[in-house]
C-alpha positions in Angstrom: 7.2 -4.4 -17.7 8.1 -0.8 -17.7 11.0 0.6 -19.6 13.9 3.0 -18.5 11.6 6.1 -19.4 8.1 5.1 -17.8 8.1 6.0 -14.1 5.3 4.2 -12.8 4.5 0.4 -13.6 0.6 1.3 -14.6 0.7 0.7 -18.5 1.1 4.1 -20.6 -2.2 5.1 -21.8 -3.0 7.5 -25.0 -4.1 11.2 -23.1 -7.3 12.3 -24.2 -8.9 8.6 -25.6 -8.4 7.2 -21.9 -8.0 10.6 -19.3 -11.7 11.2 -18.7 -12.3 7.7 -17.4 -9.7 8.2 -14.3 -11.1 7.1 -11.1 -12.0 10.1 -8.5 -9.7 8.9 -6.3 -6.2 10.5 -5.2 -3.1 10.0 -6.8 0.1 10.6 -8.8 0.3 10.9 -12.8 3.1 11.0 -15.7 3.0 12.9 -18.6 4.7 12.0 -21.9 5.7 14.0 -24.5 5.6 12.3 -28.3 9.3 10.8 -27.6 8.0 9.2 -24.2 10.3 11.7 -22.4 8.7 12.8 -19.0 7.2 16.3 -19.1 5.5 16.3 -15.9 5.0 14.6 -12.3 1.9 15.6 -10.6 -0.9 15.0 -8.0 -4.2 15.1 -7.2 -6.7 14.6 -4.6 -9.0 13.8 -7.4 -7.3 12.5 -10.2 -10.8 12.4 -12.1 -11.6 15.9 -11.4 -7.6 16.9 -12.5 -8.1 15.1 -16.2 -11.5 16.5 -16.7 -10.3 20.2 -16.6 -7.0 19.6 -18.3 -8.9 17.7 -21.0 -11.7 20.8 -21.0 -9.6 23.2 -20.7 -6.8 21.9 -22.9 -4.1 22.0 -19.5 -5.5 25.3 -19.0 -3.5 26.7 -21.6 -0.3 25.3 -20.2 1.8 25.2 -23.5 4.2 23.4 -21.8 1.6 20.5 -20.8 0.0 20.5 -23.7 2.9 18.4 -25.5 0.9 15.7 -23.8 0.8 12.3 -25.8 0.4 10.1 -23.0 0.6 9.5 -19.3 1.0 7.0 -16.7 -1.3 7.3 -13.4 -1.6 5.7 -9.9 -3.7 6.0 -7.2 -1.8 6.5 -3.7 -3.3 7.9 -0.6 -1.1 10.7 -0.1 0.0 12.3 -3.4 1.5 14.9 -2.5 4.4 12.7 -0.6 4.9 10.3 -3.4 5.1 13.1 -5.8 7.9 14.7 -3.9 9.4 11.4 -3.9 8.9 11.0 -7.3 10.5 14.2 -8.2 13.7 13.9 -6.1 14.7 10.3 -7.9 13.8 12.1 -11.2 16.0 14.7 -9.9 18.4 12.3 -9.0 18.8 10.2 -12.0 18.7 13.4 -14.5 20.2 15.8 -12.9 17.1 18.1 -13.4 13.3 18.1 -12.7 10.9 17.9 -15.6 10.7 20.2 -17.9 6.8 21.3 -16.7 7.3 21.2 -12.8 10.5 23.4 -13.5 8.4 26.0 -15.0 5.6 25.6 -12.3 7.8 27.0 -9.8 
């Protein structure tokens, strides 16, 4: 059961004790903040290959990604659609994107 934060209904896992065991397989992800407030929708052809460099890399030095607690993931076969999706009902129901997509245009 999700709650009115979590997007997806994956359970939420702890970032870096659970990211490098993603799947290489394509698909969308949440991140959390501390207060379980969305910070980020991506997407990845790779999802495995995504985590690995933000977990070596520390989100490549993305300060605004790395407020990272936790995240949700799913694997679709076209990310880049559901993510678009995934922003506009964010967008929808909050009046604004998330915080790290806003500053990544």
């Amino acid at each position: 059961m999700k709650t009115n934060m979590e997007l997806l209904d994956e359970k939420v896992s702890v970032w870096v004790q659970s990211a490098q065991f993603v799947k290489a397989k394509p698909g969308v992800y949440v991140l959390y903040d501390k207060n379980l407030e969305v910070i980020y929708i991506g997407e990845s052809e790779n999802l495995q290959k995504t985590f690995e460099k933000y977990v070596d890399q520390d989100f490549e030095d993305n300060s605004c990604k790395q407020k990272t607690r936790t995240y949700q993931r799913t694997f679709v076969e076209n990310p880049k659609e559901k993510q678009k999706q995934m922003l506009e009902e964010y967008e929808k129901e909050h009046g604004k994107i998330p915080p790290c997509n806003a500053e990544d245009n």
